[in-house]
C-alpha positions in Angstrom: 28.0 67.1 9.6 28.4 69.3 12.8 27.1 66.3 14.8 29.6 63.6 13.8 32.9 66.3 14.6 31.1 66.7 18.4 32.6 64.6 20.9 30.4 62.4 23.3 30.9 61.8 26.7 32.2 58.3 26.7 34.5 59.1 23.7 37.4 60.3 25.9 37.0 57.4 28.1 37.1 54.8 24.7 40.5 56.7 23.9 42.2 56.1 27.2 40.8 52.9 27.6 42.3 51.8 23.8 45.7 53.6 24.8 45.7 51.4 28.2 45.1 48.5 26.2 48.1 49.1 23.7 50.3 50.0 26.1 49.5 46.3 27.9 49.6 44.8 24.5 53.0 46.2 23.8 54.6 45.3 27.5 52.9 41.6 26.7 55.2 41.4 23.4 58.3 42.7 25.2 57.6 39.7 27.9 56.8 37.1 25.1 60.3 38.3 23.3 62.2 38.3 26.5 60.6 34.6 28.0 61.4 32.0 25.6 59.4 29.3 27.8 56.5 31.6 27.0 54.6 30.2 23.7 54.6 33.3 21.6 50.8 32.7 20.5 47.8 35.1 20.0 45.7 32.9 23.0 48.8 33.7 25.6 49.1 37.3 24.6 45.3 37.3 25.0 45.8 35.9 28.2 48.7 38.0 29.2 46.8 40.9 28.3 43.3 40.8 29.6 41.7 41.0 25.8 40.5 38.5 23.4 42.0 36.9 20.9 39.4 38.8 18.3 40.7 41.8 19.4 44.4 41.5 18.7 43.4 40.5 15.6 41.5 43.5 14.7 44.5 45.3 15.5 46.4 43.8 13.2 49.8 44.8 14.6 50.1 41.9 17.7 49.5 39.4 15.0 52.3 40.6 12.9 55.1 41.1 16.3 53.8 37.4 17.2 55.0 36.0 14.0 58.5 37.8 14.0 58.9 36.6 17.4 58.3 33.0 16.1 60.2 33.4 12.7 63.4 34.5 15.5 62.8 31.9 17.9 63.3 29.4 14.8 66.1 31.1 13.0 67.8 30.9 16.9 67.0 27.6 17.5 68.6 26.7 14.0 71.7 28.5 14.7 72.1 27.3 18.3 71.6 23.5 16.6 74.4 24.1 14.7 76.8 26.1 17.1 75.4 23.2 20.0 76.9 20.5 17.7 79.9 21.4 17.1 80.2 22.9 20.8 78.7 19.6 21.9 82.0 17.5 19.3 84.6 20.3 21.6 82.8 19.8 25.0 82.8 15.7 24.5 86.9 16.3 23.8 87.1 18.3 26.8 85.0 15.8 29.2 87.4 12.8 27.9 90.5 14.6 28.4 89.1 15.9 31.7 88.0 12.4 32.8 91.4 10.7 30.9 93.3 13.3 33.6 90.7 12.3 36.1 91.2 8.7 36.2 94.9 8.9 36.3 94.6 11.9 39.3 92.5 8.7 40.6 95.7 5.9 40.1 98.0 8.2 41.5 95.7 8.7 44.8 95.0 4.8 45.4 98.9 4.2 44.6 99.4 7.2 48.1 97.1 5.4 49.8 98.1 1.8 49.3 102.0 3.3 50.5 100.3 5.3 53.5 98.3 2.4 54.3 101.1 0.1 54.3 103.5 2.6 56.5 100.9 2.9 59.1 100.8 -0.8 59.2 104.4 -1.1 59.8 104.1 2.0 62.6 101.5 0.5 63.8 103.6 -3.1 64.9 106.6 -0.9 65.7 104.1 0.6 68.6 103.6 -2.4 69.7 106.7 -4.1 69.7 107.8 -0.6 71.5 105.0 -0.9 73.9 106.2 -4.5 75.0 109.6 -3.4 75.3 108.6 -0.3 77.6 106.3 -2.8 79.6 109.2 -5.0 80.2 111.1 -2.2 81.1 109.3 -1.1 83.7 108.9 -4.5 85.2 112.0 -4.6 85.0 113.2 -1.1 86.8 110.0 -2.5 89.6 112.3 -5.6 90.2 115.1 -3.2 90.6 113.5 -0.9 92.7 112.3 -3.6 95.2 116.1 -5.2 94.6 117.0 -1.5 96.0 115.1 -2.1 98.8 115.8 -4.7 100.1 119.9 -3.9 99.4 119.0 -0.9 101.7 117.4 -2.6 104.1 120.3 -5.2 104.7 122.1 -2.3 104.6 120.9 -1.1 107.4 120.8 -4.4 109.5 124.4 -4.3 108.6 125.1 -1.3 109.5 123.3 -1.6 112.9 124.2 -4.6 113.7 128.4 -4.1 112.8 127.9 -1.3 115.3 126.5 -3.9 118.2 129.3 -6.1 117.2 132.2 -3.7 117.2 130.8 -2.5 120.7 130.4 -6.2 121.9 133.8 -6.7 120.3 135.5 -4.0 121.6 133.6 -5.1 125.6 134.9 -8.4 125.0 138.5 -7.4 124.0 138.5 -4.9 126.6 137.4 -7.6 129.6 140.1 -10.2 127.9 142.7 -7.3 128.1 141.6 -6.9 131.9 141.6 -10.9 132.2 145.4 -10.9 131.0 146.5 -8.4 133.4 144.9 -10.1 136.0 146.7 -13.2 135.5 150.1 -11.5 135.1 
């Protein structure tokens, strides 16, 4: 009896090794609960884990978690078929009321934009009939300039040439004054 109390060697080593397993085993369920897109079956855990399948189910235990995490997954899937229906009948109100509000946001844009559209037309032929009434102005305020000009320039021929006649004038008055009193 003596013998079978007596540790051996490798025992220690079996012990840490079976505690590092269970501890892997136990962070593997925690995943498997927390990951819904991770199949909660014995071959994933295996997987997960670095064991076989034969082992967990010497265990006993990671059988047993795998099947609660199942039975919730169902029981959650059941109640979020039921809640996601009548979510589904409230969210389908609120997407035609939103798109009801949508469509008539929509009218009430193309009814500003036909008006905009139709004012820029109308600004649009006002700048024109502006721009051919500035044109004509200014060919207009040219004729006058060169008008101006040559006003100026007469003007001047006048003015120059009233001043040779007034001094041929006044020559030709004074030599018919002289003329007078010579024949007196």
């Amino acid at each position: 009896m003596p013998d079978k109390l007596r540790k051996l060697p490798f025992d220690e080593r079996n012990e840490q090794d079976f505690e590092d397993l269970t501890r892997k085993i136990q962070d593997g369920i925690a995943k498997l609960r927390r990951t819904r897109s991770l199949p909660a079956t014995q071959e994933k855990l295996a997987e997960m884990v670095g064991c076989s399948r034969k082992t967990l189910h010497n265990r006993g235990w990671p059988i047993t978690e795998l099947k609660k995490i199942n039975e919730e997954r169902k029981a959650n899937k059941e109640n979020k078929q039921k809640n996601t229906t009548a979510e589904h009948r409230l969210s389908a109100e609120k997407h035609i009321a939103r798109e009801k509000r949508l469509i008539g946001q929509i009218r009430n844009l193309q009814q500003q934009n036909s008006k905009l559209f139709d004012e820029k037309q109308e600004l649009e032929e006002q700048k024109a009939a502006l721009t051919d009434t500035v044109r004509v102005l200014e060919e207009e305020i040219d004729i006058l300039k060169d008008e101006k000009r040559k006003l100026e320039r007469e003007s001047r021929k006048f003015k120059q040439g009233c001043g040779r006649a007034n001094v041929v004038n006044i020559r030709a008055v004074g030599k018919a004054k002289k003329a007078k009193e010579g024949k007196k």
